[in-house]
N, C-alpha and C positions, 0 to 999 in steps of 0.2 A: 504494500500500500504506500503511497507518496500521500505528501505536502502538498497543497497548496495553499498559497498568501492569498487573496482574493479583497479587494477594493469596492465594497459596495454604499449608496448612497446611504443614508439613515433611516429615511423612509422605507425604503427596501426592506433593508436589515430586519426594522420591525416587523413588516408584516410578515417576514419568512419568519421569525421568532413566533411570531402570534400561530401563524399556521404550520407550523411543527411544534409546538407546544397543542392544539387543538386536535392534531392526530398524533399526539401521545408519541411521538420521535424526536432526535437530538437535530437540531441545526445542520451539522454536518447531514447526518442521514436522510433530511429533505434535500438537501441541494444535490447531495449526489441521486436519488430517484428524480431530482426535478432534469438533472443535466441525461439520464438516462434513458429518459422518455421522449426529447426532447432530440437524443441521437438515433435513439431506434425510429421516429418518426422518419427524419433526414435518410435515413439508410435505405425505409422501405419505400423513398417516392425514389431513390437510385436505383434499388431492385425492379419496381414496377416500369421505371423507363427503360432499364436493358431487357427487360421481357419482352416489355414492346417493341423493341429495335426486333426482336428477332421471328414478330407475326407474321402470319401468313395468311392472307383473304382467302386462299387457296383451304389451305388446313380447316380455317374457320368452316367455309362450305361445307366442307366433307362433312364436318362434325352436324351439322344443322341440319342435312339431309338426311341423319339419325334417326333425326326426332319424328315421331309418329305422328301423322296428322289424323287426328283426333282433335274434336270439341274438350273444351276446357271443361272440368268438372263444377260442379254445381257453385261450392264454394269458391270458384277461381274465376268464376264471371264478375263481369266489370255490371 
Protein backbone atom coordinates (compact mmCIF):
# COMPACT_ATOMS: atom_id res chain seq x y z
CA UNK A 1 0.00 0.00 0.00
CA UNK A 2 1.59 3.64 -0.70
CA UNK A 3 1.06 7.28 0.46
CA UNK A 4 -0.53 9.75 -0.60
CA UNK A 5 -0.32 13.61 0.35
CA UNK A 6 -3.50 14.86 -1.21
CA UNK A 7 -4.49 18.87 -1.23
CA UNK A 8 -8.03 19.38 -0.89
CA UNK A 9 -10.34 22.56 -0.52
CA UNK A 10 -12.03 22.73 3.04
CA UNK A 11 -15.28 22.45 1.94
CA UNK A 12 -14.58 19.38 0.31
CA UNK A 13 -12.70 17.82 3.10
CA UNK A 14 -15.82 18.33 5.03
CA UNK A 15 -18.25 16.81 3.26
CA UNK A 16 -16.12 13.74 2.59
CA UNK A 17 -15.61 13.80 6.50
CA UNK A 18 -19.48 14.03 6.89
CA UNK A 19 -20.18 11.32 4.23
CA UNK A 20 -17.65 8.74 5.42
CA UNK A 21 -18.51 9.23 8.82
CA UNK A 22 -22.41 8.76 7.75
CA UNK A 23 -21.45 5.38 6.20
CA UNK A 24 -19.62 4.34 9.18
CA UNK A 25 -15.93 4.34 7.01
CA UNK A 26 -12.57 6.12 7.65
CA UNK A 27 -11.65 9.02 5.23
CA UNK A 28 -9.10 7.26 3.76
CA UNK A 29 -11.53 4.22 2.95
CA UNK A 30 -14.12 6.63 1.09
CA UNK A 31 -11.68 8.31 -1.19
CA UNK A 32 -10.10 5.31 -2.15
CA UNK A 33 -13.83 3.53 -3.06
CA UNK A 34 -14.75 7.04 -4.26
CA UNK A 35 -11.39 7.09 -6.70
CA UNK A 36 -12.28 3.32 -7.50
CA UNK A 37 -15.49 3.65 -8.83
CA UNK A 38 -14.62 6.59 -10.52
CA UNK A 39 -11.62 4.38 -12.40
CA UNK A 40 -13.79 1.40 -13.10
CA UNK A 41 -16.38 3.78 -14.70
CA UNK A 42 -13.36 5.36 -17.15
CA UNK A 43 -12.09 1.70 -17.93
CA UNK A 44 -15.45 0.27 -18.87
CA UNK A 45 -16.47 3.21 -21.57
CA UNK A 46 -12.59 2.14 -22.82
CA UNK A 47 -13.64 -1.57 -22.94
CA UNK A 48 -17.09 -0.68 -24.42
CA UNK A 49 -15.23 1.56 -27.35
CA UNK A 50 -12.78 -1.26 -28.40
CA UNK A 51 -15.72 -3.64 -28.41
CA UNK A 52 -17.18 -1.58 -30.69
CA UNK A 53 -14.18 -0.97 -32.83
CA UNK A 54 -14.38 -4.47 -33.58
CA UNK A 55 -18.53 -4.87 -34.61
CA UNK A 56 -19.65 -6.31 -37.36
CA UNK A 57 -23.26 -5.26 -39.13
CA UNK A 58 -22.56 -8.45 -40.71
CA UNK A 59 -22.20 -10.76 -37.33
CA UNK A 60 -25.14 -8.56 -35.97
CA UNK A 61 -27.57 -9.92 -38.81
CA UNK A 62 -26.66 -13.24 -38.49
CA UNK A 63 -27.55 -13.07 -34.83
CA UNK A 64 -31.05 -11.23 -35.56
CA UNK A 65 -32.03 -13.74 -38.07
CA UNK A 66 -32.18 -16.18 -34.92
CA UNK A 67 -34.68 -14.76 -33.51
CA UNK A 68 -38.20 -16.35 -34.15
CA UNK A 69 -40.69 -14.31 -35.59
CA UNK A 70 -43.38 -14.70 -33.34
CA UNK A 71 -45.94 -12.04 -31.74
CA UNK A 72 -44.78 -10.70 -28.54
CA UNK A 73 -46.37 -12.25 -25.58
CA UNK A 74 -49.11 -10.85 -23.63
CA UNK A 75 -47.14 -9.03 -21.13
CA UNK A 76 -44.49 -7.71 -23.70
CA UNK A 77 -47.19 -5.61 -25.61
CA UNK A 78 -46.68 -2.15 -25.89
Amino acid sequence: MSTLSLRLPNSLHEQIRNLAKEEGVSINQFIASAAAEKMAALLTEEYIEKRAGRASRKKFQAVLKKIPDVPPEEQDRI
